[in-house]
PLY file of the C-alpha trace (Angstrom):
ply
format ascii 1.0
element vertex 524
property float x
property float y
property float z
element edge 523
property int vertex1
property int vertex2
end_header
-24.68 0.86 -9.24
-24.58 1.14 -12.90
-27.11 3.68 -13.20
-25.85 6.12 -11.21
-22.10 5.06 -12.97
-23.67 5.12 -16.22
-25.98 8.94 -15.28
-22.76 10.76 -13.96
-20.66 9.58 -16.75
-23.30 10.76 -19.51
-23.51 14.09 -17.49
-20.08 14.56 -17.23
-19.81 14.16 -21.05
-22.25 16.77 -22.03
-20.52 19.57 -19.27
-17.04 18.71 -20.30
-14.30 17.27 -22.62
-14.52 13.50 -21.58
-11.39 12.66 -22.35
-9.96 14.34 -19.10
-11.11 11.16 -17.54
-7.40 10.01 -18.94
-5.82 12.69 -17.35
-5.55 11.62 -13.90
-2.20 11.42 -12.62
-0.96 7.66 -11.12
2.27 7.11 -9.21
3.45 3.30 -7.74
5.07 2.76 -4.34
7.15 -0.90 -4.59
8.29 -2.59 -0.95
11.00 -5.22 -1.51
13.29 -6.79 0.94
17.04 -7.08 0.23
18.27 -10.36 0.57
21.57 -12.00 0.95
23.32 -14.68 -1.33
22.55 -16.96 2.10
18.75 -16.52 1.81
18.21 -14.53 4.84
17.27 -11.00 5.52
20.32 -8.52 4.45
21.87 -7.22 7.61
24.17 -4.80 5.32
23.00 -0.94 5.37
21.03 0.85 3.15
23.69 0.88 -0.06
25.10 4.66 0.32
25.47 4.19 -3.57
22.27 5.08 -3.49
21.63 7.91 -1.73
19.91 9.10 1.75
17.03 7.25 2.48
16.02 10.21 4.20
16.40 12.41 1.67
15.99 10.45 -1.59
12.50 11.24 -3.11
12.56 7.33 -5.38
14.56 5.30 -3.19
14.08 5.15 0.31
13.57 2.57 3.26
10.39 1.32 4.85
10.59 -0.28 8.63
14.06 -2.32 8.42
17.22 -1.49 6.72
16.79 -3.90 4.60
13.30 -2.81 3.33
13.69 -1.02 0.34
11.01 1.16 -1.34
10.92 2.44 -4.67
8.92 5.74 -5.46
7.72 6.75 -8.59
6.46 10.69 -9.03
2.60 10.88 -10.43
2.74 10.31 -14.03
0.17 10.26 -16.76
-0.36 6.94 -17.10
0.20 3.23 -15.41
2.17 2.61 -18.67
4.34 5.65 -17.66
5.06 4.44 -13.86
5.71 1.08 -14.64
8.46 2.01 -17.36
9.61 4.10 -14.03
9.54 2.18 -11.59
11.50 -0.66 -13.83
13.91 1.60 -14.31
14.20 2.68 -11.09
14.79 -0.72 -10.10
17.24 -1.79 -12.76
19.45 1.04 -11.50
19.23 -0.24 -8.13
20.12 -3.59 -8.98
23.40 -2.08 -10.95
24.61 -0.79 -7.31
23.76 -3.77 -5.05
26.64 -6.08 -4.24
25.64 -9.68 -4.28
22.34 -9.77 -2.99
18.91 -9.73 -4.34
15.32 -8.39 -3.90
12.68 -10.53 -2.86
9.85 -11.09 -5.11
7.21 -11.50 -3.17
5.05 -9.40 -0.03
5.87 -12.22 2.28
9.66 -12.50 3.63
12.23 -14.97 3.56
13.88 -16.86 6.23
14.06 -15.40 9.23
16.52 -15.33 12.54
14.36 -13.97 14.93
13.44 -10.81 15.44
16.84 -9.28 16.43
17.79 -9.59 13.21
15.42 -7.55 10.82
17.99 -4.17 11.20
15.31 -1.16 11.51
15.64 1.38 8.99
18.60 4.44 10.33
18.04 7.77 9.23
21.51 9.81 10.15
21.77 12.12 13.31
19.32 14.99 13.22
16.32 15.14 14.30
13.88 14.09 11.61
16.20 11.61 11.22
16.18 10.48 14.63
12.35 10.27 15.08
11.77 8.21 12.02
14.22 5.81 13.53
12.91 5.53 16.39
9.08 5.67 15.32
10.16 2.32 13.52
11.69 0.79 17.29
8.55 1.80 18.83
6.12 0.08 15.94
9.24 -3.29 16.83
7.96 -2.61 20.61
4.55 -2.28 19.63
3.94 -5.04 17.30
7.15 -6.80 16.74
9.45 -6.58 13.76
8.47 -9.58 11.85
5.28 -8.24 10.40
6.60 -5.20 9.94
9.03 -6.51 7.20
5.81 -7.98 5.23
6.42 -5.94 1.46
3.08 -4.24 -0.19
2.81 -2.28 -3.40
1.07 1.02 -3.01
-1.36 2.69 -5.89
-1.60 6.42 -5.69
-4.13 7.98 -8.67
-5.98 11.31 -8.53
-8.95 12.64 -10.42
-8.30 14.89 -13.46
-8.04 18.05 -11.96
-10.12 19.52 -15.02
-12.97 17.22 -14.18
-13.51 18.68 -11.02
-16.18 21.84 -11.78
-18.14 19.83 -14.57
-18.37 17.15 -11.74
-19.37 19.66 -9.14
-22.29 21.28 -11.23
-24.01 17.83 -12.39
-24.03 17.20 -8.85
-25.99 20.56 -8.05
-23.25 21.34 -5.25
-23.13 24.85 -4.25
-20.12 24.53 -2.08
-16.35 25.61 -2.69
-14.07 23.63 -5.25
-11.89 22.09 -2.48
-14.85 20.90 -0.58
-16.37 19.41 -3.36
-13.19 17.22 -4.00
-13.00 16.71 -0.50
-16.04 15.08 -0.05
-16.20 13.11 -3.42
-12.78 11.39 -2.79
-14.13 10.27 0.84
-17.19 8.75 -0.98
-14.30 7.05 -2.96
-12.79 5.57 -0.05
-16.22 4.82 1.47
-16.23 2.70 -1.79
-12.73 1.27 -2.05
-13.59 -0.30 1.52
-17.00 -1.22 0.08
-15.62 -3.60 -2.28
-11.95 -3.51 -1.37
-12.21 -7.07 -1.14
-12.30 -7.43 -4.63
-8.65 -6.43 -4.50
-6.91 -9.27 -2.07
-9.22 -12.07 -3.81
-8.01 -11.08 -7.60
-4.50 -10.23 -6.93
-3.49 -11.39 -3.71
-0.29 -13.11 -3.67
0.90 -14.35 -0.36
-1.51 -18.02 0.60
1.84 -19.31 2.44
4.49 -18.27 4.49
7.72 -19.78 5.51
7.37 -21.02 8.61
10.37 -19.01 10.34
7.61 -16.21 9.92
5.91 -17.49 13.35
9.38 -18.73 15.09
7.98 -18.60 18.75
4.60 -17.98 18.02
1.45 -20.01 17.98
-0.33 -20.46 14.69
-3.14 -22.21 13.51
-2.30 -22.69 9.98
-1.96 -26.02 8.32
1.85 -26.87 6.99
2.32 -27.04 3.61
5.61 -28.90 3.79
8.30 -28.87 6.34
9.26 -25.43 5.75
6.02 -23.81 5.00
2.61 -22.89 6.56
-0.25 -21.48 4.16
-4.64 -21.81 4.16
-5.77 -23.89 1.11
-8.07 -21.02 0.02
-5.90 -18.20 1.19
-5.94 -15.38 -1.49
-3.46 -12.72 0.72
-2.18 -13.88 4.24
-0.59 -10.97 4.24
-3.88 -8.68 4.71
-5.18 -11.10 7.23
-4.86 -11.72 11.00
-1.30 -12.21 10.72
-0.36 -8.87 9.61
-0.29 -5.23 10.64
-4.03 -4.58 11.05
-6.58 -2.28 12.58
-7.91 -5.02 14.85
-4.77 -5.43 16.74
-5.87 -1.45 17.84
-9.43 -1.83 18.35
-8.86 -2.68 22.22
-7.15 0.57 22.57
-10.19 2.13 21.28
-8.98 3.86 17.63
-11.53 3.35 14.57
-10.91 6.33 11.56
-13.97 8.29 10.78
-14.63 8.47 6.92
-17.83 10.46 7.02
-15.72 13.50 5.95
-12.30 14.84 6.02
-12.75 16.80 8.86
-13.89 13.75 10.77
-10.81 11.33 9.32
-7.89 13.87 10.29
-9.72 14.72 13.80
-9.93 10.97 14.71
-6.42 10.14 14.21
-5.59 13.79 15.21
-7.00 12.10 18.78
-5.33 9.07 18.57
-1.97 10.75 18.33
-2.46 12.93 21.46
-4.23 10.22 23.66
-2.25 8.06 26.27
-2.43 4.24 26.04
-2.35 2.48 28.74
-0.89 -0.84 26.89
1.69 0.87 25.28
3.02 3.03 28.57
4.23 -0.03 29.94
6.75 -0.42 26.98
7.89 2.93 28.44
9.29 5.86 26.34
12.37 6.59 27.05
14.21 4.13 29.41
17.82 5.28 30.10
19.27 6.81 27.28
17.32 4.32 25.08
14.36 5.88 23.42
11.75 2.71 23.07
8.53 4.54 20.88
7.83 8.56 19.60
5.45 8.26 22.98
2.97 6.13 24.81
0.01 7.16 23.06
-2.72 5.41 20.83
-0.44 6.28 17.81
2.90 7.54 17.54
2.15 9.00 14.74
-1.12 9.13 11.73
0.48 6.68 9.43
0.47 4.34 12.58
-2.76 3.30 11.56
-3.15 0.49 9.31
-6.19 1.25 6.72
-6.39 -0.35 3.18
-6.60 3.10 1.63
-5.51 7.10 2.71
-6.06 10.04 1.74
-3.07 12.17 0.96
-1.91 15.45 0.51
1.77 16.19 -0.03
3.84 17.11 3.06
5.55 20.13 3.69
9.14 19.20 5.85
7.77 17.99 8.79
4.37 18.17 8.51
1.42 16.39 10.43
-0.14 14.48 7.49
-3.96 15.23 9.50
-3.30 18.91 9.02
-1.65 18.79 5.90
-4.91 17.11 4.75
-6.85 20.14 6.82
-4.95 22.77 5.63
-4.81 22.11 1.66
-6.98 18.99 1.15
-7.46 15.92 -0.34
-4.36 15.67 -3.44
-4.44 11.75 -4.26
-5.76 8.66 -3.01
-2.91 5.97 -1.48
-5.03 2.21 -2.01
-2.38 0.13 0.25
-4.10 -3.45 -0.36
-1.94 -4.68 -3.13
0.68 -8.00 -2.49
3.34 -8.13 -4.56
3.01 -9.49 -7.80
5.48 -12.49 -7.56
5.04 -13.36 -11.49
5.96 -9.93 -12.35
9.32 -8.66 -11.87
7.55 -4.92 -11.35
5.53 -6.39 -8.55
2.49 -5.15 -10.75
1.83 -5.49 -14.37
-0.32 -3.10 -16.95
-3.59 -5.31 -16.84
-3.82 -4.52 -12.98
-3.27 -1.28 -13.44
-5.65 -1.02 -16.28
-8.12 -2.77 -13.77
-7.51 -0.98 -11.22
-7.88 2.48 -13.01
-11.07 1.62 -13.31
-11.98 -0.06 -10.23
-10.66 3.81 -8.92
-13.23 5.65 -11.14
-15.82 3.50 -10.78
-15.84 3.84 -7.00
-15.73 7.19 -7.60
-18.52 7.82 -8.94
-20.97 5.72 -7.45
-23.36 6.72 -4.84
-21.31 6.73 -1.33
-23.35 6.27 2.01
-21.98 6.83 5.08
-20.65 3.70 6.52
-22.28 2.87 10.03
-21.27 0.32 13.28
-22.33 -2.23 11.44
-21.51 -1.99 7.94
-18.02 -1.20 9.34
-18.12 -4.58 10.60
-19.28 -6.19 7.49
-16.44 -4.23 5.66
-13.91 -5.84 7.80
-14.83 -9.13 8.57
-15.18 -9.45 4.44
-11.69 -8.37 4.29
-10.09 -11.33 6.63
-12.80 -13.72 4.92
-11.34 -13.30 1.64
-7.92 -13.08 2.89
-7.87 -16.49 4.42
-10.85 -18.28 2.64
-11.36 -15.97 -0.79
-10.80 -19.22 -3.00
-13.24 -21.05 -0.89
-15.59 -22.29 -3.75
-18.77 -21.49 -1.60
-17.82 -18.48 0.20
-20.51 -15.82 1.49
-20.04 -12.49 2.28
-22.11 -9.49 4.64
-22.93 -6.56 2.49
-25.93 -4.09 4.48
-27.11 -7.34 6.46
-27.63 -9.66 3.40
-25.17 -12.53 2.84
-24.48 -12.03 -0.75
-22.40 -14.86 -2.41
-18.87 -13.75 -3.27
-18.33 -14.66 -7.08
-21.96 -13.38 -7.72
-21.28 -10.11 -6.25
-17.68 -10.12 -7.43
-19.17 -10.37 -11.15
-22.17 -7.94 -10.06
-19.44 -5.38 -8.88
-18.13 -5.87 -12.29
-20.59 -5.77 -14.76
-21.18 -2.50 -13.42
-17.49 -1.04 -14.10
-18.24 -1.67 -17.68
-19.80 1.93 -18.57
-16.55 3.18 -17.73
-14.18 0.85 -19.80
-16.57 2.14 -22.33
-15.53 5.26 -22.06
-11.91 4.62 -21.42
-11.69 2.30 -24.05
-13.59 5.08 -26.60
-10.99 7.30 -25.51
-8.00 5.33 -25.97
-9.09 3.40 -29.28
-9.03 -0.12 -28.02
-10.57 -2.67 -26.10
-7.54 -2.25 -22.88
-9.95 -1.34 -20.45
-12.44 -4.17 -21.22
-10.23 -6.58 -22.16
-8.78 -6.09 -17.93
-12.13 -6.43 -16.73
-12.48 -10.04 -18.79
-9.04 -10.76 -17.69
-10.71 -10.82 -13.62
-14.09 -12.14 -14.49
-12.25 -15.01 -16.07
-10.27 -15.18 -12.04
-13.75 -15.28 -10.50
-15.13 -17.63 -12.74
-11.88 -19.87 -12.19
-9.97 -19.55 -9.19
-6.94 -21.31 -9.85
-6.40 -18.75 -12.15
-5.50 -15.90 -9.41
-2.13 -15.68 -8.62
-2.98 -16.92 -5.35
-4.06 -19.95 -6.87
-1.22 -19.90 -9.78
1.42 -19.88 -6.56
0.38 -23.36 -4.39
-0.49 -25.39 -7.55
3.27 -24.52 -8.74
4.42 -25.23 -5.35
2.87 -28.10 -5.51
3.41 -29.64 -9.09
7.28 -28.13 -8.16
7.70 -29.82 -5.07
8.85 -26.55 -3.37
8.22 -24.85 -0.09
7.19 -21.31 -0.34
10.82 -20.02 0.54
12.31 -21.77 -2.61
9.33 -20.55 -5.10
10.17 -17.25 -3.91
13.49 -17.46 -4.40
13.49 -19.07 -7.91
11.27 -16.09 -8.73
13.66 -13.59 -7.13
16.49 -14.70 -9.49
14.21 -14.60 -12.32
13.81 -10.69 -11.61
17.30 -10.26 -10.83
18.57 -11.41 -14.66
15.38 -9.54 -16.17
16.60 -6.06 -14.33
20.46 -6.64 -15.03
19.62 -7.21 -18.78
17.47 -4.18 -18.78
19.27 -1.65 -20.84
19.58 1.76 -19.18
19.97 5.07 -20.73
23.41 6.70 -19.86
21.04 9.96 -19.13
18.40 7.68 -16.88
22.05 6.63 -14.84
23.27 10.17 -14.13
20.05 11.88 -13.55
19.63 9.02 -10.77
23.50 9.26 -9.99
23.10 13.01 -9.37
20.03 12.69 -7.18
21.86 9.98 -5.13
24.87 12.70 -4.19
21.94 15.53 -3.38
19.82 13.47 -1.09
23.42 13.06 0.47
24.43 16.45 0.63
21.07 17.47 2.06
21.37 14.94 4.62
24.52 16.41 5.57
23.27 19.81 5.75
20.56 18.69 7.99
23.29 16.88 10.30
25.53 20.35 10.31
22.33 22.58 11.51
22.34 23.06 15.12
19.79 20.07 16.59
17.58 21.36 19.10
17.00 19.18 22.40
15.30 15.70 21.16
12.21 15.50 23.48
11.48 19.27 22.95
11.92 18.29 18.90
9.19 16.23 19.43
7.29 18.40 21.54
7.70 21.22 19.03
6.10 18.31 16.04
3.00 16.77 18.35
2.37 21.15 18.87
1.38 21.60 15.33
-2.48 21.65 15.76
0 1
1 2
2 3
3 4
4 5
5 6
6 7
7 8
8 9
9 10
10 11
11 12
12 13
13 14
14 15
15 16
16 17
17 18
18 19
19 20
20 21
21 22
22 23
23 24
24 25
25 26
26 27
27 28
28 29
29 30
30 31
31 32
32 33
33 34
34 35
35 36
36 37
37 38
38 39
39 40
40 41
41 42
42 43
43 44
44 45
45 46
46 47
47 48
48 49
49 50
50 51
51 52
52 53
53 54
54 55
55 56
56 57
57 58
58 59
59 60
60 61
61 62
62 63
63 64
64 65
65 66
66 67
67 68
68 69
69 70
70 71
71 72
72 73
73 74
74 75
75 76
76 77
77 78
78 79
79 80
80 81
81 82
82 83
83 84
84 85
85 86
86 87
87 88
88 89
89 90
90 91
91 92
92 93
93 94
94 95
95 96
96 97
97 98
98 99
99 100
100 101
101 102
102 103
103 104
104 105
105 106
106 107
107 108
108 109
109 110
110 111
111 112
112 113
113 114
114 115
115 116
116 117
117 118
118 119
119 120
120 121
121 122
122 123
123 124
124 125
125 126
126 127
127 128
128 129
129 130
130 131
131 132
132 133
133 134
134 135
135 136
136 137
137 138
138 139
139 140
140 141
141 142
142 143
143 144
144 145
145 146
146 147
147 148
148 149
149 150
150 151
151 152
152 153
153 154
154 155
155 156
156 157
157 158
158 159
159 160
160 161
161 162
162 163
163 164
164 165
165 166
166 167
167 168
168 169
169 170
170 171
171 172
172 173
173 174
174 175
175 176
176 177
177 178
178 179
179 180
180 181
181 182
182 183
183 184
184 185
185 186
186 187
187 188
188 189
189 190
190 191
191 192
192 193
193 194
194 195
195 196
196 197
197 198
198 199
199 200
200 201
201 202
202 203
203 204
204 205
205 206
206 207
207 208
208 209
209 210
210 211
211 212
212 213
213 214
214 215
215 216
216 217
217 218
218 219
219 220
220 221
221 222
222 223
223 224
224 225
225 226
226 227
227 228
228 229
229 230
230 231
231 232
232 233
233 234
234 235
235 236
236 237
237 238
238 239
239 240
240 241
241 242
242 243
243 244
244 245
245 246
246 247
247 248
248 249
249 250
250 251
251 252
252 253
253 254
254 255
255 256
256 257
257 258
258 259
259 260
260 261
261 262
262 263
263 264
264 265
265 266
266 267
267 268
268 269
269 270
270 271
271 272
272 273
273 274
274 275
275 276
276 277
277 278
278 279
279 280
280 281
281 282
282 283
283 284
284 285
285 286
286 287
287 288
288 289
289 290
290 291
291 292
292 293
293 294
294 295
295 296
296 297
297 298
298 299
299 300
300 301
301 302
302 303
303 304
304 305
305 306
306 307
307 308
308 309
309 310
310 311
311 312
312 313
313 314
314 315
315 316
316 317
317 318
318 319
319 320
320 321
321 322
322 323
323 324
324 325
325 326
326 327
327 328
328 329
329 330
330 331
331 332
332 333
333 334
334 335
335 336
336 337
337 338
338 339
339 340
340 341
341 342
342 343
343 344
344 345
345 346
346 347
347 348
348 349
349 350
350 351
351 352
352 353
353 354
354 355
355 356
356 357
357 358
358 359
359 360
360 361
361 362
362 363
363 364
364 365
365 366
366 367
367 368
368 369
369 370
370 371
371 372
372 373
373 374
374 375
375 376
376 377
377 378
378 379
379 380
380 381
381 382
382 383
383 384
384 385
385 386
386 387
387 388
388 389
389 390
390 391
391 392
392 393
393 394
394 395
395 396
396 397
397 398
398 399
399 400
400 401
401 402
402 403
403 404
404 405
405 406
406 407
407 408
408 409
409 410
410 411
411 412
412 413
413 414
414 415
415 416
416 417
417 418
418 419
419 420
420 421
421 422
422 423
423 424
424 425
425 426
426 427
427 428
428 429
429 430
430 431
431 432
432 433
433 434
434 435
435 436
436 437
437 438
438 439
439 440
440 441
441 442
442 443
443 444
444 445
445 446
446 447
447 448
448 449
449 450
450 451
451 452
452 453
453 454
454 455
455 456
456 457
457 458
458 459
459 460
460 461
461 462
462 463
463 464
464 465
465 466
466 467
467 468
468 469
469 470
470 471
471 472
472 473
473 474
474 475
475 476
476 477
477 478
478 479
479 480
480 481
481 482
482 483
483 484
484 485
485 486
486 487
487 488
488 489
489 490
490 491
491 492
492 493
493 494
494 495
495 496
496 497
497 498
498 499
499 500
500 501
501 502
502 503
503 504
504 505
505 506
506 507
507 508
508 509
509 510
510 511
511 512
512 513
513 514
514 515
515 516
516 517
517 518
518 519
519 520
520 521
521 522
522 523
């Protein structure tokens, strides 16, 4: 691996300026539930103080009403989104009422599942169908896992890079295909090693135990009000969330060979029936109960621990957006919130996981076969539940490889490109992230994983009241960030436009609702 890191990067350098490699663009996605003074899940809606959650290009809803999500554009740096995303949250906190957002990926106490509100998008038609895409995934799945908060990484390549990369790879094809098929290698990659990501910043080892009200689990309790795994790195990426093996039975695996492949397997999966899910029904009475009864309602259905993306046209199919235009950025969904930071992510990750990004990039990137596909995921659910296991192995091409001795091997050959970073910026950052994880694998207790139950512990607290002291810890640091008065209207004005454009949506005539959806599930 560090050859052909070290080779390309050496290459790249003598076609091209090198210090595009800082030139990528990175933009931050933040879940976070909204909580009430009581503890429990907010049953209030979506504050109209701060715009449509339709509309709204930062601040928008996930599943439930209560699910906020923060958006930050791409910007040049992690530096840059962070300062945005802060911000963005700081004004948010300035028009809640008295409630709070939760700090970490797991939720707080719940009542059941009839009381996580799912997310309302107004009357027309768009509106409608992501409201009731969210019922369906209730029907589907249930709504308690769906309220589990994650922090999404978006970066892209430097778009200058792109034809010095293409000619020290001897390609002969077309710009677009070129990127195409380099950023699936990347993907190939980030499932690779993906597990790095869960074992080094995972955040959610418990869970409080109104999580599995009704439900059978076979974790061990903490304390009264708490269930968690003693080596648990991210519960929240395990068997207890929203993952691809609660779909294998209805026979749905993505294809990462190439893009063409990726958008035509979920493509299917959209327009195939289900047999499971048809006896949930569709529409039953004037209640509509899922988008449809097939494998997915829609592409974003399908749980993966990193997409490719293109930006979406109004109501666009993301599969043929990706078709029609491309590959634009790369969405890596594995991250837990970062409960010690009130940002949910700090620099040093994103520092790391700049690199981790390039790195995976451009190594070498077979095609992943039956059973490396297996490998990939049973790795996944090994370090989710057991990463802190002192003795773990894991499957990599049929060899059981120890975990912290590949972890460091995975590592040691990132360097070359904090090398170059780090030449570029003037500084050891780069590096000094890369020490910052070896120092995790080397130590455990370190993660943040770790950090949480040894607190919890020494504390004497359940996993509801660590989150919670955390929570309020965030809430002072946002209300005593200052804002500037320019930050508030900018975000003031874009609350009353996402309005107004809702509103203009409502006013249009709305076509029939099943032939709305016919008209969408057409576009091929």
């Amino acid at each position: 691996m560090v050859d052909s890191v070290h080779g390309r990067l050496a290459r790249l350098a003598g076609e091209a300026d090198i210090r595009l490699l800082r030139q990528g663009r990175v933009g931050l996605e933040k879940e976070s539930l909204r909580v009430s003074a009581l503890g429990g899940i907010a049953l209030t809606p979506h504050p109209r103080a701060l715009g449509s959650a339709l509309t709204h290009s930062d601040i928008t809803t996930d599943y439930s009403e209560a699910l906020m999500e923060f958006i930050t554009p791409p910007l040049g740096s992690v530096g840059d989104a962070l300062e945005y995303l802060a911000d963005l949250q700081a004004y948010v906190y300035r028009r809640l009422s008295n409630e709070i957002l939760w700090a970490t990926s797991m939720p707080c106490v719940l009542a059941g599942e009839k009381n996580i509100p799912i997310a309302r998008y107004g009357t027309s038609n768009a509106g409608r169908m992501k409201h009731v895409y969210r019922v369906g995934l209730g029907y589907r799945y249930g709504r308690v896992m769906q309220v589990i908060a994650g922090v999404h990484f978006n970066w892209s390549f430097a778009e200058g890079l792109w034809p010095a990369y293409r000619l020290i790879e001897g390609r002969v094809c077309g710009l677009r295909d070129f990127r195409d098929q380099r950023y699936m290698g990347q993907i190939r990659n980030l499932q690779r090693y993906g597990w790095l990501i869960p074992f080094l910043f995972g955040a959610s080892p418990a869970v409080c135990k109104s999580f599995f009200v009704g439900k059978a689990t076979n974790l061990p309790s903490f304390d009264d009000t708490t269930y968690y795994a003693p080596h648990a790195t991210s519960l929240r990426m395990g068997d207890i969330g929203y993952q691809n093996s609660r779909e294998e039975g209805l026979g749905i695996k993505a294809c990462y060979d190439d893009l063409q492949c990726y958008a035509d397997s979920l493509l299917k999966a959209t327009l195939a029936p289900a047999e499971a899910w048809e006896t949930i029904g569709v529409r039953v009475g004037d209640e509509y109960r899922q988008l449809n009864a097939n494998i997915l309602q829609i592409e974003n259905e399908y749980y993966s621990t990193v997409r490719p993306k293109q930006v979406l046209e109004w109501m666009e199919k993301p599969s043929l957006a990706l078709k029609k235009r491309g590959i634009r950025y790369i969405e890596l969904r594995s991250l837990d919130v970062n409960a010690y930071h009130p940002l949910g992510l700090d620099e040093i990750q994103g520092r790391f996981l700049e690199v981790f990004l390039l790195f995976c990039m451009l190594s070498d990137s077979p095609l992943i076969d039956a059973g490396e596909r297996h490998e990939i995921d049973r790795n996944l659910l090994d370090v989710a539940h057991r990463g802190r296991e002192p003795k773990l192995m894991l499957q990599h091409r049929g060899v059981r490889l120890p975990m912290r001795a590949w972890a460091l091997e995975i590592m040691e050959s990132m360097l070359p490109v904090c090398e170059v970073l780090d030449g570029i910026e003037g500084g050891a950052w780069f590096e000094d992230a890369i020490d910052d994880q070896i120092a995790k694998v080397r130590a455990p207790e370190l993660t943040p994983s770790g950090k949480m139950l040894d607190e919890m512990r020494d504390r004497g607290e359940g996993f509801y009241q660590f989150a919670r002291r955390l929570s309020l810890q965030h809430q002072r640091y946002f209300l005593s960030r200052e804002l500037a008065p320019e930050w508030i209207a900018r975000m003031d004005a874009k609350a009353t436009e996402s309005l107004a454009e809702q509103a203009r949506l409502e006013a249009e005539p709305q076509a029939d609702f099943d032939r709305f959806l016919a008209e969408y599930y057409q576009q091929v």
